[in-house]
N, C-alpha and C positions, 0 to 999 in steps of 0.2 A: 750206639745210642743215636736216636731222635735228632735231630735240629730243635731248641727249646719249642714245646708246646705254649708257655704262658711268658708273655712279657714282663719287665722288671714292674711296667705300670701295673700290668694285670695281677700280678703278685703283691703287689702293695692293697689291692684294690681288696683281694680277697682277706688280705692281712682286715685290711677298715672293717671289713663286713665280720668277721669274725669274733675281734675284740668287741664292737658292737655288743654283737649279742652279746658274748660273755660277762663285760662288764654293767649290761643293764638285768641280765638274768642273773647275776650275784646280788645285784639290788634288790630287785623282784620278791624272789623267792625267798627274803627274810619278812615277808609279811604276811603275819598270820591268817588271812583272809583270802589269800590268791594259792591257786591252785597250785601243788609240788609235783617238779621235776622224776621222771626216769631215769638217772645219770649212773649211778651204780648198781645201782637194781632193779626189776623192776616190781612195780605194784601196781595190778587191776586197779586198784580203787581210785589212784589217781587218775587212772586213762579215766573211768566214768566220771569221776568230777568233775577233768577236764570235757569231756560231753558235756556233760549237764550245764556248766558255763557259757558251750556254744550255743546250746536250744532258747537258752533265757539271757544274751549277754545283756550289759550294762555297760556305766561307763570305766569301769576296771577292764575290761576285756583287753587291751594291749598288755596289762600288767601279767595277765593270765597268758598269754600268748610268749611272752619272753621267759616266764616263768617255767614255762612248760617244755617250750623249741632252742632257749636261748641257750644251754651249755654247749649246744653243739658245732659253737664256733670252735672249742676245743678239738673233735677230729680234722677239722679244717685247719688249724693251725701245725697239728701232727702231719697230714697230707701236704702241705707247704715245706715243710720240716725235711722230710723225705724225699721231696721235690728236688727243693735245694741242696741236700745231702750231695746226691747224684749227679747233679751238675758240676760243687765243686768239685768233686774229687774223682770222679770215673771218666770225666772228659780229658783228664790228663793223667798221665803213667807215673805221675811222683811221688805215689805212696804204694804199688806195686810191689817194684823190687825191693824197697826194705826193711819187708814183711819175712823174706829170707833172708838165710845167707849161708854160705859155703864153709862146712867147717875142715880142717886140714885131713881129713878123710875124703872127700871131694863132693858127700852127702850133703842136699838142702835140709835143711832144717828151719823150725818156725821160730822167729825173732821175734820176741815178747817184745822190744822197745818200741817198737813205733806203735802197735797201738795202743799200749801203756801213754804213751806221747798224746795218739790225737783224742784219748779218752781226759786226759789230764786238759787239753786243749779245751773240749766243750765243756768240763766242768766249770774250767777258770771262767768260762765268757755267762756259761749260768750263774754261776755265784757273781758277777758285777753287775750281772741285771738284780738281782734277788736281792743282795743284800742293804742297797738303799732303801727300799722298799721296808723290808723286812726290822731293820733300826727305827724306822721314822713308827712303822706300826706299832712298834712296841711298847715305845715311848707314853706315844696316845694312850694304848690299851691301859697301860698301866696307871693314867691319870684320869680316865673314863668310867662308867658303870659297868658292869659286866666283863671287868677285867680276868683277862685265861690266867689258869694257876698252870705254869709251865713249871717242868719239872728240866732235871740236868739232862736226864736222856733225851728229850722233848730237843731240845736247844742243839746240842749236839748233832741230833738226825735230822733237822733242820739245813743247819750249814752243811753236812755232809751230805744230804739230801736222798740218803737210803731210810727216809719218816715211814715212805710209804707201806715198805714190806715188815714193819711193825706192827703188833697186835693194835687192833680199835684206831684205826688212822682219823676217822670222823674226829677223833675225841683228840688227840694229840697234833695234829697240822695246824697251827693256827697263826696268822690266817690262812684259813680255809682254803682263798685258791691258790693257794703256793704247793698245793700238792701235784702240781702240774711240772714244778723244777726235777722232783723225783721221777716225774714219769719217763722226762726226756730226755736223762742220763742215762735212763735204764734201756733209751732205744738206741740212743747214743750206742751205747755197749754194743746192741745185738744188730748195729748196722756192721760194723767193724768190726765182727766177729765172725758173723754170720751171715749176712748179704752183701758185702763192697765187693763188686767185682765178680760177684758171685754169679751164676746157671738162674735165671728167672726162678725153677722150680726151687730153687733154697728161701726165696720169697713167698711163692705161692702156699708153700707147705706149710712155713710158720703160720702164714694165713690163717691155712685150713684148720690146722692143730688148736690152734688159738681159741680161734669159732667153737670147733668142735666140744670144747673144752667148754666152752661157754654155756653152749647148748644141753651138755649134759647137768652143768651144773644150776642151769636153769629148769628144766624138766623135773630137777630132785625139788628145788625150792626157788623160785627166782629172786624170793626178798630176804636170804638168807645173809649172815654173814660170811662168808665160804662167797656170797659171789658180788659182796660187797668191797673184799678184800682182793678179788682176782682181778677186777676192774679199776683200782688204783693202781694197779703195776701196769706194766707192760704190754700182756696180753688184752689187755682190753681195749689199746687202742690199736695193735697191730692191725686191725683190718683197715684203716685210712690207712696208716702209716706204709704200708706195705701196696697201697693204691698210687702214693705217693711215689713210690720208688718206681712201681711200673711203668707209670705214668709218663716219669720224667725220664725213662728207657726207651717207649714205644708210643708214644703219643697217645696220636685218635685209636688206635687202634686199643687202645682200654679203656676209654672214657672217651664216648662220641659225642663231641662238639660239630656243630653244623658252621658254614661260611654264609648263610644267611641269616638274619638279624631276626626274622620274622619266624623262622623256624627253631632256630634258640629259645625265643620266647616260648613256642608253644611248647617246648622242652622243659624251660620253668614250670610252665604251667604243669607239667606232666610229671616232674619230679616234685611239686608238691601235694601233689593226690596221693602219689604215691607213700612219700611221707605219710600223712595223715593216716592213712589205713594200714599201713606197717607196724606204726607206733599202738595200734589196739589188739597189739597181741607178743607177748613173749618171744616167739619165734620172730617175725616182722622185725621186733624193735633191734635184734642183735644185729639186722642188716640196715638199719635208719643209714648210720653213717655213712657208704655207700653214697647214698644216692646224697645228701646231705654233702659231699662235696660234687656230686654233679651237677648240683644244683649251683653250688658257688661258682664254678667252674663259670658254670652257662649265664650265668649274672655278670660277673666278671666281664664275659664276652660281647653282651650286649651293651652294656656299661660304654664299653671302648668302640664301639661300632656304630653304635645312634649318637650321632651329633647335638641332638636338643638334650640329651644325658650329661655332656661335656662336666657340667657345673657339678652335677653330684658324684660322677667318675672322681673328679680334682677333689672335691671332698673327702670322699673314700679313701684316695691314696695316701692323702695326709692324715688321715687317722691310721692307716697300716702303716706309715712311717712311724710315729711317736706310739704303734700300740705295744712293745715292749714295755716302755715307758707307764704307760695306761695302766695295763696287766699289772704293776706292782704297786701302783698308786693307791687304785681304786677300793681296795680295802678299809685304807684310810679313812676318805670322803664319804664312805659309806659310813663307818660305822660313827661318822659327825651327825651326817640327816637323817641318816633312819629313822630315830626318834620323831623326826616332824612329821612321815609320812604315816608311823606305827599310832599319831594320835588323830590321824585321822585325814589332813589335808594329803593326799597322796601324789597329786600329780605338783607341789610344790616342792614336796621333797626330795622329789624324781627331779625335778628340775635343775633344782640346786645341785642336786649330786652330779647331773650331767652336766652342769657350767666349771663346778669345781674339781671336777674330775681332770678333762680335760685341761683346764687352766695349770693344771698342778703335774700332769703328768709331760705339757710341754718346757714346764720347770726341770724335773726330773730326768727328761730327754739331754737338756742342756747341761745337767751336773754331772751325769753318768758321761756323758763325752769328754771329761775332766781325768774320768778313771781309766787305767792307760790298757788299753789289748792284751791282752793274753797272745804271745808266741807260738806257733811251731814250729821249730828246728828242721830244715830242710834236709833230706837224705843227700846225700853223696851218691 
């Protein structure tokens, strides 16, 4: 493995950029006037309404902009995810050997405990972020308008966090982007199953399968439920996720970042063309994510490298610090101000949401460091 590609700063930095989007594109896009996202599926109609916004904008055009590019802090966060995976645990040999063991015949054999262990591991640390979150929402939900009718199995697949491979996941995950806890169990899984430690090509392949999978099931119908339903698992974000793991294997040599500041830039600039024209077409958009963290990547880079940047780099990182925090909050906040922005003042409600968001998820930061670590048991 590589010498780390990204610093702790730089990882925080991309952390800020990501939540970012995320948490103003779950805001966004509950407003019946601004243009809807591609996230699960795609639909033409949006790509042209999102044109037709750019030919004639207004002053909604940021809200259309987040609304449309903002989930994509999600492959970013999986790419991070991945990232980090690989650094803690393939740079040292302490989950190696006791994945075997020798049984009194002299034969290896495959020892189900430990990753039973470290899958039990990331669950515990998913459910202590999720579950303050997911209490305080409910609460709300239930003394607010537009209260969810949750059912037992609903609540259930929640805490246990297997909602997403349920029929109609739209209609049962609520809130909404808590369908993200499911996602990252389920990579969880298939890192430690299937790529720790593993031949680059056990990565690559999932890759391709995954895609591949996509592609056909796009070609059949791309606004189908069949690929609404394959893109809340696993396979849908395998292709960051799986960028991630390379990544944090072989550095530049998967994702080229440049050591000039000026050249990064025009790298931004080139992976958002790129973007832009990808995203108007079914094929295109199954590769966005891609270049969606080469772009963070190269943001990231210039951030920490231009000195007059200083102030908003220190910004950034402090939002990837508390955006754990953020991501479970902002369900909340939102669904307080919605209402100001749905009657009409838009950019006060956005405001509000972003002062209380914030405000409330450095609350959240501070009560979850109350809640004690989840363990893993060190082999012998």
């Amino acid at each position: 493995m590589s010498n780390p590609s990204l610093s702790r700063s730089e990882c925080n930095v991309l952390r800020g950029l990501a939540i970012i989007g995320i948490f103003l594109h779950n805001y966004c896009h509950w407003l019946g006037p601004i243009v809807k996202e591609n996230e699960y599926q795609y639909f033409q109609h949006n790509v042209d309404w999102f044109n037709q916004v750019l030919v004639n904008p207004d002053l909604s055009l940021p809200f259309h902009l987040l609304s449309f590019f903002g989930h994509y802090g999600v492959p970013v966060f999986l790419f991070l995810s991945a990232y980090g995976l690989v650094l803690k645990y393939e740079a040292k040999p302490h989950l190696e050997n006791a994945t075997q063991f020798v049984g009194i015949n002299g034969k290896k054999s495959f020892n189900w405990r430990e990753p039973l262990q470290f899958i039990r591991y990331h669950y515990l640390k998913l459910f202590k972020m999720m579950i303050v979150g997911f209490v305080a929402f409910t609460m709300l939900d239930a003394i607010t308008p537009g209260a969810h009718k949750y059912h037992f199995l609903d609540i259930v697949a929640m805490l246990g966090m297997f909602n997403n491979v349920l029929p109609e996941p739209d209609h049962i995950i609520w809130p909404g982007p808590f369908w993200f806890f499911g996602l990252m169990l389920q990579l969880y899984i298939v890192y430690r199953l299937f790529i720790y430690r593993r031949h680059w090509g056990f990565t690559v392949g999932l890759m391709v399968i995954c895609v591949a999978i996509q592609l056909a099931l796009g070609f059949d119908n791309p606004e189908s439920e069949a690929m609404n339903r394959y893109r809340y698992n696993f396979m849908g974000g395998m292709l960051p996720f799986g960028l991630g793991i390379l990544y944090a294997r072989y550095g530049e040599k998967i994702l080229m970042t440049f050591h000039h500041n000026a050249t990064n830039f025009f790298g931004i600039i080139f992976c958002c063309s790129i973007i832009y024209s990808l995203s108007g077409s079914m094929i295109g958009w199954t590769f966005v994510p891609l270049f969606i963290c080469l772009l963070s990547v190269l943001t990231a880079k210039v951030l920490s490298g231009v000195n007059w940047l200083s102030g908003i780099n220190k910004v950034l990182e402090w939002m990837g610090v508390i955006s754990a925090a953020l991501f479970v909050c902002h369900p909340i906040t939102r669904k307080i101000f919605i209402p100001i922005s749905r009657q009409g003042d838009l950019y006060a409600g956005l405001l509000l949401y972003i002062i209380s968001s914030i405000c409330l998820a450095w609350l959240f930061s501070q009560l979850m460091k109350k809640i004690p670590n989840p363990q893993m048991k060190k082999q012998q």
